[in-house]
N, C-alpha and C positions, 0 to 999 in steps of 0.2 A: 795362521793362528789357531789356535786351539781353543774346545767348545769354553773353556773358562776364559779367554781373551774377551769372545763374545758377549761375554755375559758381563764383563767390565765394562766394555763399551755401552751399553746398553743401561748399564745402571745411574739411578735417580742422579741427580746432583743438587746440590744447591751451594749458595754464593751468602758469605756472610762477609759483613764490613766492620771492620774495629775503629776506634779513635788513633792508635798504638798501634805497632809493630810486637810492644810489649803485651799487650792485650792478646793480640791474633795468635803469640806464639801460646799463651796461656791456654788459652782456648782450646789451637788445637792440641796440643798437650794432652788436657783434659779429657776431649772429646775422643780420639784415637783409641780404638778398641771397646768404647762404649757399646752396651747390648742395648738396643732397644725396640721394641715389638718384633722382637726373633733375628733381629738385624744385628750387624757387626757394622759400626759407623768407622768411616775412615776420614781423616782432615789432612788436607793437605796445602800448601801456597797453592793461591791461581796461577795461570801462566801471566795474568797480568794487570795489573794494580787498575782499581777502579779508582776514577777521579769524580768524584762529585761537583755538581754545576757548581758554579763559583758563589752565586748564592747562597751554598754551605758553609761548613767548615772547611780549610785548606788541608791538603797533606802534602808533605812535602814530596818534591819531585824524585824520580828514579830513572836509574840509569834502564835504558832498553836493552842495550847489550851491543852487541858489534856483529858486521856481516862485513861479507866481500865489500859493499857497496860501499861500508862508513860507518860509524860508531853515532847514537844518538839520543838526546835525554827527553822524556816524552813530560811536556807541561800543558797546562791551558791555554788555549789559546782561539781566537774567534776567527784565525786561518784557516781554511778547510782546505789544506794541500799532502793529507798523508790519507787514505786509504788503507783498507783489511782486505788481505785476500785471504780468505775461509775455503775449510775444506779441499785443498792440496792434496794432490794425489799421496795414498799414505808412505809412499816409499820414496816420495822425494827427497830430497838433499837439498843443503841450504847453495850449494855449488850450480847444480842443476838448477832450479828459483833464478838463484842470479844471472842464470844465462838466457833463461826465459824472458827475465827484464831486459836485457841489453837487448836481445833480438828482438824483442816487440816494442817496447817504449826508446831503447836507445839514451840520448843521454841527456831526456828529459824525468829520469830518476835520479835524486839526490841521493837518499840512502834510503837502506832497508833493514828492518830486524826480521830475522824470523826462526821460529819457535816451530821444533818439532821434534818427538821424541815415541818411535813406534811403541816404548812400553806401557804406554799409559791408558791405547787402544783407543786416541784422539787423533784428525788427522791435523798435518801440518797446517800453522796458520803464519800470516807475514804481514807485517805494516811497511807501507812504502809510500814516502815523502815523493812528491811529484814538484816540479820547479815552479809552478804555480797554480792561481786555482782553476785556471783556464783548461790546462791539462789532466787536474785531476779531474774535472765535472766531465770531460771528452770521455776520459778512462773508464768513467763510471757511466757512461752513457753506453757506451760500446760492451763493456765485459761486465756488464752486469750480473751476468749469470753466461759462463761458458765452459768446454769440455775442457782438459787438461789428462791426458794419459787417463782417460775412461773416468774421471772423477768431475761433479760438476761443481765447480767450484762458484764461489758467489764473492763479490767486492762490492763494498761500501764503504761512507764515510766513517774513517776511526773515531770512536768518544774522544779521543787526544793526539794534541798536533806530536809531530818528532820534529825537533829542532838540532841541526847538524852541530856537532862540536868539532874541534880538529881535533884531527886522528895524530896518536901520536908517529912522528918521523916524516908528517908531511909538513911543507914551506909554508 
C-alpha cells in the first residue's frame, strides 16, 4: 500500500444509526464531502447492520450474503452459535477462510459470511454459525486470540445470530 492507503486505515471513524434506510441514505448523502474543521467527511454503509437489543425498536432483518459454506440471514436471537473472526490476514480470500474452516473446525460449521474488501484499508472479518452453543463456547475458548498468516486475529460472540436458509439447487 501506499503512504495514502495508511492514512485511510488509520483515519477516525464513527458509526451512526437511523430509523430508515431512507434516512441513512439521506444522511449520507448530505454528509459526503462536507468540510468540517479542515476535514473532508466521507459516509459510507457499514459492512454490517447494527441490531439494537430487542428492547428497542425493531429493524427489520438482512440478508448476510452468501459464501462457500451457505447463504444466511442474520436476526435476533438469544442462541449464541455464530461468532466474528476479526482481523484476518488482509490478503485473504473468502476461498482460503473456508478452507481454514474445514481444516480446523470441519463440519461442525454451518455456514459463514465473510466480508472483505483490501480497498477500504480494513482487514477481512467473517461470522461463522457453529452447530451449537457447545461448539461455539469451545471455539471461543480455544482461538480467542490466535496467529493466522502473521496477523492476530481475535473471535467473539457475534451482536447477531445467522440463521441458515436453503441455498438455492439444494434438496
Amino acid at each position: 500500500g501506499s503512504k495514502l492507503d495508511a492514512t485511510l486505515a488509520r483515519a477516525p471513524r464513527a458509526f451512526l444509526g437511523f430509523k430508515t434506510h431512507k434516512l441513512a441514505d439521506k444522511a449520507r448523502h448530505d454528509i459526503n464531502g462536507l468540510e468540517w474543521e479542515g476535514h473532508v467527511l466521507r459516509a459510507d454503509w457499514a459492512r454490517s447492520e447494527y441490531r439494537p437489543p430487542q428492547n428497542h425498536a425493531a429493524t427489520p432483518s438482512t440478508t448476510a450474503g452468501s459464501s462457500a459454506a451457505g447463504a444466511a440471514e442474520i436476526e435476533e436471537s438469544t442462541t449464541r452459535c455464530t461468532l466474528q473472526f476479526r482481523n484476518l490476514p488482509s490478503d485473504y480470500s473468502e476461498a482460503q477462510f473456508n478452507q481454514f474452516l474445514q481444516d480446523t473446525f470441519g463440519s461442525t460449521v454451518v455456514c459463514s459470511n465473510f466480508k472483505g474488501d483490501a480497498t477500504d484499508g480494513r482487514p477481512p472479518i467473517a461470522w461463522v454459525l457453529f452447530e451449537s452453543e457447545q461448539v461455539a463456547s469451545e471455539v471461543v475458548a480455544a482461538y480467542e486470540s490466535f496467529r493466522l498468516e502473521g496477523a492476530k486475529v481475535t473471535v467473539r460472540y457475534s451482536r447477531s445470530e445467522m440463521i441458515p436458509r436453503k441455498v438455492p439447487g439444494e434438496a
